[in-house]
C-alpha positions, 0 to 999 in steps of 0.5 A: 525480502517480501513482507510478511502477511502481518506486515502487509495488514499493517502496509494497507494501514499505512497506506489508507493513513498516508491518503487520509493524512497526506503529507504526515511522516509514516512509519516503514510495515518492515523496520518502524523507521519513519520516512516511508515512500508510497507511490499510487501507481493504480489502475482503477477501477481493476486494482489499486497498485502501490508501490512501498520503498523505505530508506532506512532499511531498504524496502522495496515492495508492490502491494496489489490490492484487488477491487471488487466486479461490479456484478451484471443482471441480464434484465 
């Protein structure tokens, strides 16, 4: 089953928790169970890619977070 909206707020959380803490057990957005896997699969400076998988309850979900353009002047 997808996350819902409010669990995929709190799996960027989790994820901005697990870049600045790497290596400290987080929390699955879907069950609370600790033991969440995030994988980096990004392709910056496009997007960021990460994919989310949890034993405890079966997660296995990509979230996509889009970066923003960089804008162009014609000067």
């Amino acid at each position: 089953m997808p996350l819902t909206p409010e669990q995929q707020k709190e799996a960027m959380r989790r994820i901005a928790a697990a870049r600045s803490e790497p290596g400290s057990p987080i929390a699955c957005p879907a069950c609370g169970a600790d033991g969440l896997q995030i994988i980096d699969r990004s392709a910056r400076p496009h997007a960021q890619w990460y994919a989310l998988t949890c034993p405890a309850c079966g997660l296995a979900e990509t979230l996509h977070i889009p970066m923003g353009s960089s804008v162009h002047t014609l000067d």
